[in-house]
C-alpha positions in Angstrom: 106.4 15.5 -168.5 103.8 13.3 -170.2 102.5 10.0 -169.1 99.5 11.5 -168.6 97.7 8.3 -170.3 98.8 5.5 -167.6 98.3 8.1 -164.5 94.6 8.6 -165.4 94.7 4.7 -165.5 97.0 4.1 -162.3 94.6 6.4 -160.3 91.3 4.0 -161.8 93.4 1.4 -160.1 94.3 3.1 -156.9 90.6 3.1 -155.8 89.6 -0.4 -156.9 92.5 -2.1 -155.8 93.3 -0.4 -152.1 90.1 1.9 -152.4 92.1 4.9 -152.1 91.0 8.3 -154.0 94.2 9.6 -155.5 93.9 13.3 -157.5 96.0 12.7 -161.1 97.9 15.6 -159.7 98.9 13.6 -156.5 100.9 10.9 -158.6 104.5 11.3 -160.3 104.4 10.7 -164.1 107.6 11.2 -166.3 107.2 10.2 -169.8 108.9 8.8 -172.6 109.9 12.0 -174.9 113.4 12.7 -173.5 114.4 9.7 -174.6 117.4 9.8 -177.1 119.9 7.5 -179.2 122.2 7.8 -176.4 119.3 5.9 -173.8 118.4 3.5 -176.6 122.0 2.3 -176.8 122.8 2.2 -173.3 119.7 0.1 -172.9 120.7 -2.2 -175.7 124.3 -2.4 -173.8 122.0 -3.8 -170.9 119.8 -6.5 -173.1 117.2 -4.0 -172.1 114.3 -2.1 -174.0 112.5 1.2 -172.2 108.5 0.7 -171.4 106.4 3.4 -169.9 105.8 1.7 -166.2 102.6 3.1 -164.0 103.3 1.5 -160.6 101.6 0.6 -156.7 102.1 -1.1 -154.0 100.7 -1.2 -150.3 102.7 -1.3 -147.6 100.9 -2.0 -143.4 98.7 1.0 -144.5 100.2 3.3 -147.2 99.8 3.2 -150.9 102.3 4.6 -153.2 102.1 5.2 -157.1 104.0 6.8 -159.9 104.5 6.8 -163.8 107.9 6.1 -165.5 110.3 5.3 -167.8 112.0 1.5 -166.7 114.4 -0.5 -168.6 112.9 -3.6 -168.9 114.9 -7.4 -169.8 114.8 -7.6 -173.4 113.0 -11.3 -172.8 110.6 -10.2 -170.1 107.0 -10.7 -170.5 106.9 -6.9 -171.1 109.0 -6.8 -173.7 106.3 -7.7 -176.2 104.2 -4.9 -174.7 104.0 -2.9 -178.2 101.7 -0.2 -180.1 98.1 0.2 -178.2 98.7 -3.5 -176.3 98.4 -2.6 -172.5 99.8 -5.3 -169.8 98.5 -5.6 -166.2 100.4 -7.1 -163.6 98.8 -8.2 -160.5 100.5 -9.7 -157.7 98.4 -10.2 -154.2 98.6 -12.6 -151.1 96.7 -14.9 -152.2 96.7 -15.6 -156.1 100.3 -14.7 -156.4 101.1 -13.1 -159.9 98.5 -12.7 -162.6 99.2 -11.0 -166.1 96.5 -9.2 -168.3 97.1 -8.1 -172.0 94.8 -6.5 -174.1 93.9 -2.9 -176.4 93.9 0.1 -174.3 93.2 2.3 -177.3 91.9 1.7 -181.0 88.0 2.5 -182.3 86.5 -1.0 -181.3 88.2 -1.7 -177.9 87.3 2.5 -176.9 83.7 1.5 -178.8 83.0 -1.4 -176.8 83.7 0.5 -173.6 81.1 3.4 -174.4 78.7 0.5 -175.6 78.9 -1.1 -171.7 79.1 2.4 -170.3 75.6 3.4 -171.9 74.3 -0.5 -171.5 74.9 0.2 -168.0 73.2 3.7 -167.8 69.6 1.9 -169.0 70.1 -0.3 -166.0 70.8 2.2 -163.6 73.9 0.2 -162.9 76.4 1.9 -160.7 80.1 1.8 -159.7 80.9 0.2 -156.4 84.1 1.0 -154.3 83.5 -1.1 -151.3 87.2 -0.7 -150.5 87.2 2.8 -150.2 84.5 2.5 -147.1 86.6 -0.4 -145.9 90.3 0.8 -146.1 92.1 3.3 -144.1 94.8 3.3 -146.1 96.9 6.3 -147.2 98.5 7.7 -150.5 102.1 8.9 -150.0 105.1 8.4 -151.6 107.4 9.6 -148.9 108.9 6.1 -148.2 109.2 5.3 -151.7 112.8 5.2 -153.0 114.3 4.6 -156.5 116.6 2.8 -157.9 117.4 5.6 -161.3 119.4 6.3 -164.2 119.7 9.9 -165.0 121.1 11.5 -168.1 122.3 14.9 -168.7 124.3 16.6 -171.6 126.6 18.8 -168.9 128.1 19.1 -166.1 126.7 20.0 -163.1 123.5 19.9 -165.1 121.8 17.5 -162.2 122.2 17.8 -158.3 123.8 14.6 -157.7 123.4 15.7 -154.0 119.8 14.3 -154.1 121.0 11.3 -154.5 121.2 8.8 -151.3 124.0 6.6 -153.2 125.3 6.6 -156.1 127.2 3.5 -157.8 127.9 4.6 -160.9 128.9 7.8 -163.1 129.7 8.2 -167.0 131.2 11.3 -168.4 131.5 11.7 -172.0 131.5 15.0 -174.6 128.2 13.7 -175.6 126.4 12.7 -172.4 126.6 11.8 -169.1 125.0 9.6 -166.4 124.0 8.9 -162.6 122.9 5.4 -161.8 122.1 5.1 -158.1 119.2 5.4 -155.1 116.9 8.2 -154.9 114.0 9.2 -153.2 111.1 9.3 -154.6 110.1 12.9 -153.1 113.4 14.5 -153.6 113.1 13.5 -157.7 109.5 15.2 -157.7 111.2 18.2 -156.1 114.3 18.7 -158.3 114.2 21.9 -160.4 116.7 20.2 -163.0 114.0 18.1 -163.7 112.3 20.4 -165.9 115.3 20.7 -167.8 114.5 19.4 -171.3 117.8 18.3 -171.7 118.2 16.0 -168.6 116.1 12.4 -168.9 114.9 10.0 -165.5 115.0 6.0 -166.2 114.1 3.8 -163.6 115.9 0.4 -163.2 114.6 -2.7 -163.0 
């Protein structure tokens, strides 16, 4: 499934945002290789372009967090998200929304990184996560529900029975489609999911 990338990162996050220890194995990712002509077009249809998405959000106290696919307004702030540019959008009580852009990959922003790391080694400098003494919040995604496209090639190739509503459907001898509500659970769950052939957007 991929995404692997932005699930490492999203878990970094977890624990100094809400100060919850999340295993990588604990959070939903779905990548981006599924995605065909037939996606790119429908997304154009919708003045939308497809980013990789790692998302979380607390909730009284439960966190959830997952990786995917999500059309995205082609005039968005996100849309100009491109190559090894990461974007970080914060929103809190407080400061409202803040948005960070900068390299998350390349040889001087992954040099400068190891260059602190080691900087901080000679000064014994450690890592706090005062949150994760403070908090007694959770990690679970059982409340979490989606709002997906899903594309298949054939009939009965998805279990449109996992969905809690569906408001659209597209049949065509090239593709098909599901827009509608799922749960976030019931898509980790699905056995059609590994099917090569069948690809999970989330809309915006």
């Amino acid at each position: 499934m991929l995404a692997f990338d932005p699930k490492f990162k999203l878990c970094i996050l977890l624990l100094h945002a809400f100060g919850v220890f999340v295993r990588p194995e604990q959070v939903f990712n779905f990548g981006i290789s599924r995605i065909n002509e037939f996606d790119i077009r429908f997304a154009r249809s919708q003045g939308c372009e497809i980013k990789l998405i790692a998302q979380c959000y607390k909730s009284g106290d439960r966190v959830s967090g997952f990786c995917l696919p999500r059309f995205i307004p082609s005039g968005s702030r996100y849309a100009g998200i491109k190559n090894e540019y990461n974007a970080v959008d914060l929103e809190s009580a407080f400061s409202e929304s803040q948005f960070f852009i900068g390299k998350g990959a390349g040889d001087r922003p992954t040099g400068s990184a190891v260059l602190s790391d080691i900087s901080a080694l000679t000064y014994h400098y450690k890592y706090e996560y005062k949150k994760y003494a403070q908090n007694g919040a959770v990690f679970t995604n059982e409340a979490a529900v989606l709002d997906l496209y899903v594309r298949f090639n054939k009939e009965n190739q998805v279990n449109t029975g996992d969905f809690l509503e569906i408001r659209e459907r597209y049949a065509s001898p090239g593709a098909h489609y599901v827009i509608g509500k799922m749960a976030l659970e019931k898509l980790q769950a699905a056995s059609w999911l590994k099917d090569m052939e069948v690809n999970v957007i989330q809309l915006g």
